[in-house]
Residue, then its C-alpha position, 0 to 999 in steps of 0.5 A: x480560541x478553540x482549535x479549528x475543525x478539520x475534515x479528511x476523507x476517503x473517496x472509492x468506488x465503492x468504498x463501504x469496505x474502506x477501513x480507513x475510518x477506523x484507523x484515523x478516527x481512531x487517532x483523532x480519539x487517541x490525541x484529543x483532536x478535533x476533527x473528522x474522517x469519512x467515506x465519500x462513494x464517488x463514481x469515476x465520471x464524477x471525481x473531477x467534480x468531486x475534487x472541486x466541491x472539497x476545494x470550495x468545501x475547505x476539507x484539509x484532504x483526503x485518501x483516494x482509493x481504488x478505482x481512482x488512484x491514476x485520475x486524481x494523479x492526472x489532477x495534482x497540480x503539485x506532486x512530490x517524488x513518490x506519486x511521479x515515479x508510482x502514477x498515482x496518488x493515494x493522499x490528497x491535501x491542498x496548498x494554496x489552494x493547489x491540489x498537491x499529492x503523494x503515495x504512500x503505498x511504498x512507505x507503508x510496505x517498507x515502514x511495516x517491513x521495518x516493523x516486522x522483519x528488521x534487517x530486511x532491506x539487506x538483502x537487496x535482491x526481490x522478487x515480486x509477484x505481479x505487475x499491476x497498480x500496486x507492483x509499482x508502488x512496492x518496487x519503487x519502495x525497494x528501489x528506495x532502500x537500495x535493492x538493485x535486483x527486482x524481478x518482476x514475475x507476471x502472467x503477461x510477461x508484456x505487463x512486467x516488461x513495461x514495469x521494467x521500461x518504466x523503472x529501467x534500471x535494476x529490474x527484469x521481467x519474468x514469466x511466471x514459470x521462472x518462479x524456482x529458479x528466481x527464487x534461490x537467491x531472493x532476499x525477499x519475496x513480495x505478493x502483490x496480486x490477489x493469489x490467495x485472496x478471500x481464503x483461495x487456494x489456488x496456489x502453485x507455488x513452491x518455496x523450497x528454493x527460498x534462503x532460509x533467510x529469506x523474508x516473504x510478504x503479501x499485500x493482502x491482508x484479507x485472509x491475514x494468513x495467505x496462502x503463501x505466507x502459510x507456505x513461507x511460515x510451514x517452511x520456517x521462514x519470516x512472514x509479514x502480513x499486508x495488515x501493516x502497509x494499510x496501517x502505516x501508509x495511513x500515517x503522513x495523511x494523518x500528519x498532513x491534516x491533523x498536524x500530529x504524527x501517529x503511532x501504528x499502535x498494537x491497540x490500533x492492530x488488534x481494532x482492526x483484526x477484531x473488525x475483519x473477524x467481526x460480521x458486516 
């Protein structure tokens, strides 16, 4: 009997720029699996009815990103631990014909970590740049591999206090201009807003006060050296690009749907890099 087709998607707002594609039609060649992965364009006020056309549909599930992460957590009827504590929900698939969900965000951070900079959740102390969306899904990661000092900078300092609120315990919230002083005893350092983003250099951070062990990341991976990791790297200290994160959080959707656990390939890396390099 020939092995059923299974059809996964990614839905944004836009989402032409969404490699997602790339990496999970990349797995289906790579196993042999029969089955497809593709972008949906669908505008907020259309994603509940989105959500219903895929259940009639019978697609296995599906990525959600940007600007739709909050609404389609609105919608699970079953969610595991990650997506409650985050808000949001990153990877969709169905079960019984419920609407289950989970986010993966904070696995890809810590698996890409993992990779990069073994060792690196020993430190236990954080600081994390920013407060948004994506500031949720890193310290719930952290808090998960037993940090218990997270500082949590933001420019208003109002966002990095409801952070703390939300998560309570092992959190503080901090003005930006704090950053020097946080820094001489945080293990790790994590970027999550977009300084630095599209080759910007409006910068004004200054690492000197870091360990020499201390490990620096930025979710960004457009430019793939930020200027902060540029900064970090200048001062001999280990970096880890937001390439990884993209690629590993990609990795239980693909499981979930196609039923094979991926591996997050040298092969596939180079693809992508080649692809940020190429013209579009």
């Amino acid at each position: 009997m020939p092995e059923a087709f299974r059809r996964a998607f990614v839905c944004g707002y836009p989402v032409a720029h969404s490699r997602s594609p790339l990496i999970h039609n990349h797995w289906l060649r790579s196993y042999e699996i029969t089955g497809s992965y593709d972008r949906r364009e669908v505008a907020p006020d259309q994603f509940a009815a989105f959500i219903e056309d895929i259940r009639r549909e019978g697609v296995a599930g599906g990525n959600v990103t940007i600007p739709h992460k909050e609404t389609a957590f609105s919608l699970l009827e079953q969610k595991d631990e990650a997506a409650e504590i985050i808000g949001a929900a990153n990877t969709l698939w169905f079960e019984d014909g419920q609407l289950c969900g989970s986010n993966t965000d904070g696995y890809g951070f810590a698996a890409n970590l993992d990779e990069r900079a073994p060792g690196w959740a020993e430190a236990k102390t954080a600081t994390v740049l920013g407060a948004g969306g994506a500031a949720r899904a890193i310290i719930y990661a952290l808090q998960t591999r037993g940090f218990t000092d997270i500082r949590i900078v933001n420019r208003t300092v109002s966002r990095a206090k409801e952070l703390c609120h939300h998560f309570r315990g092992g959190t503080t919230s901090h003005p930006w201009e704090a950053v020097p002083e946080l820094l001489f005893d945080s293990g790790v350092l994590v970027n999550t807003t977009s300084l630095g983003m599209d080759g910007s250099t409006s910068y004004d951070l200054d690492l000197g006060r870091l360990p020499d062990s201390a490990v620096v990341t930025d979710i960004v991976y457009v430019p793939l050296e930020t200027p902060i990791l540029k900064s970090a790297a200048e001062r001999g200290l280990r970096t880890v690009d937001g390439l990884g994160m993209l690629l590993h959080q990609a990795v239980p959707g693909f499981e979930r749907w196609f039923g094979r656990r991926p591996e997050v390939s040298a092969e596939l890396r180079d693809m992508i890099i080649a692809d940020m390099e190429t013209p579009h």
